[in-house]
C-alpha positions, 0 to 999 in steps of 0.5 A: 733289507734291514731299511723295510724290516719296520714295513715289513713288520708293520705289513706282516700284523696289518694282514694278521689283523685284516682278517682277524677271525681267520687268523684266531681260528688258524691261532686256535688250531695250531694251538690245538695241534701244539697241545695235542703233539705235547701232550703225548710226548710228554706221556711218552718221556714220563713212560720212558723215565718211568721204565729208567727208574724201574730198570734202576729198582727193579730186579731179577732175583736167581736163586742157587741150588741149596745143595751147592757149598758156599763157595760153590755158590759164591762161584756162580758171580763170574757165570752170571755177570758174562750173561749178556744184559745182565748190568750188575750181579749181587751174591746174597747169603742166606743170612743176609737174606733172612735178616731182609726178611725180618727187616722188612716182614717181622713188626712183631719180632715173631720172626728174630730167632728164624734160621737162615738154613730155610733161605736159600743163596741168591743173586740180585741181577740188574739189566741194562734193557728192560725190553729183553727180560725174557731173554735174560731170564732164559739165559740165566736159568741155563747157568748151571747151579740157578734153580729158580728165577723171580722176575716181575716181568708183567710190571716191565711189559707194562711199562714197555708197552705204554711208552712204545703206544705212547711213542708211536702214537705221538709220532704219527700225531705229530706228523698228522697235525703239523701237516694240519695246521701247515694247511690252516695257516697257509688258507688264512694267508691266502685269504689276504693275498687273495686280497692283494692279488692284484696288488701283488701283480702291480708291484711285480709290474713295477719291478718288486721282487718277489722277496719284497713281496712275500717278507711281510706274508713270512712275519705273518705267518711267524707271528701266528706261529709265535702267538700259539707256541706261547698260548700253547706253552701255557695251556700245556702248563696248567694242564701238566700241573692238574695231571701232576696234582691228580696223580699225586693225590690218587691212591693207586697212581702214587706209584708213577712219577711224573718229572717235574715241569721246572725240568723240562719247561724250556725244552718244551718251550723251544719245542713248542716255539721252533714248531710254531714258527715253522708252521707258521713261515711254512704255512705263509710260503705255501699260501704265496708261492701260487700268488707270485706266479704272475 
């Protein structure tokens, strides 16, 4: 084996350059496939660091009966941390409330002298899963002395919902595309070993094994893999960067973040190469079998 490693290498780019338009077109596809696949997980892992922040910033805020005492009021942290999903619960005052207010509302000091007794007590509750809001918000209203909840629940919905459709839709992608570009690599393969078929069949007449035989189809097909995981790669990059810029420069998208490419590239590298090379050897051991059956 490790005497025919240069032959095999040497047949394997012969084949690859013998067809030369077949094999763009199968680089071509897989590269489409790989940009395609990477693109929408990529959309689907900013939603979901997206929703992380948001589970992180935003929170449910529960307000306390205003007749309640403040140690009556206080009481209710016990009751409200055995909720389930409630991650962490933060007792508010009403003066602490009020000087919030004014904090972040009065640029005009039209408010500093406003009394605290038009506040009302408050618990900022955090949660652990941003999918079971709804259930959350209804078991803390069932917390006796909790008059009022605010929840911005459209804004997690939102979120859920574009990673769920960007996740389903990446998935289903991926399995769709990768059966494809199987399918375009292995009728490139075949269009050599068609060639060679009945070179094929003499060496197998000849005692050549069909581990022999197929080697050189096996670094065809991984060289054509390995060429579009790296084109791929690259397009994928440039791409990023463009939506990245457009999204930072738009007015009304500032709000999402999208994670740095430098911090995610050598997982989508891997990903991209590990893909690449799969299709690509699966692709050449689908086109051979059939050959070898001589």
């Amino acid at each position: 084996m490790r005497h025919n490693f240069g032959y095999f290498i040497r047949e394997g780019t012969g084949n690859m350059f013998s067809h030369g338009f077949m094999s763009f077109a199968a680089i071509g596809i897989t590269v489409a496939c790989l940009l395609i696949m990477g693109t929408f997980s990529l959309v689907a892992y900013n939603a979901n660091e997206n929703l992380k922040d948001l589970q992180r910033e935003n929170a449910v805020l529960a307000f306390v009966d205003e007749n309640l005492t403040d140690e009556e009021a206080r009481a209710l942290q016990k009751d409200l941390e055995k909720v389930p999903n409630v991650l962490d619960c933060t007792f508010v005052s009403r003066e602490e409330a009020r000087d919030t207010y004014v904090e972040q509302y009065d640029e005009d000091d039209l408010y500093s002298d406003l009394d605290a007794e038009i506040f009302r007590h408050r618990y900022v509750l955090h949660l652990k899963e941003l999918d079971q809001m709804n259930q959350t918000v209804q078991a803390v209203q069932e917390v006796e002395g909790i008059v009022k909840i605010r929840a911005d629940e459209d804004i997690s919905n939102g979120f859920l919902t574009v990673r769920n459709v960007a996740g389903v839709i990446s998935i289903t992608l991926i399995a769709i595309l990768l059966i494809v570009s199987v399918f375009i690599i292995s009728n490139t393969i075949k269009l050599t070993t068609f060639d060679r078929k009945d070179e094929i069949a003499i060496m197998k007449m000849v005692g050549a094994t069909d581990s022999f035989i197929r080697w050189p189809f096996v670094y065809e097909g991984l060289l054509l893999g390995l060429i579009s995981a790296v084109v791929a790669f690259g397009l994928q990059w440039l791409l990023y960067r463009a939506i990245a810029q457009g999204i930072e420069n738009s007015d009304t998208l500032q709000l999402l973040r999208i994670v740095p490419f430098d911090q995610i590239d050598l997982p989508v590298a891997v990903a991209f190469g590990v893909v690449g090379v799969l299709v690509g050897v699966g692709g050449s051991l689908t086109a051979i079998r059939k050959f070898l059956r001589v």
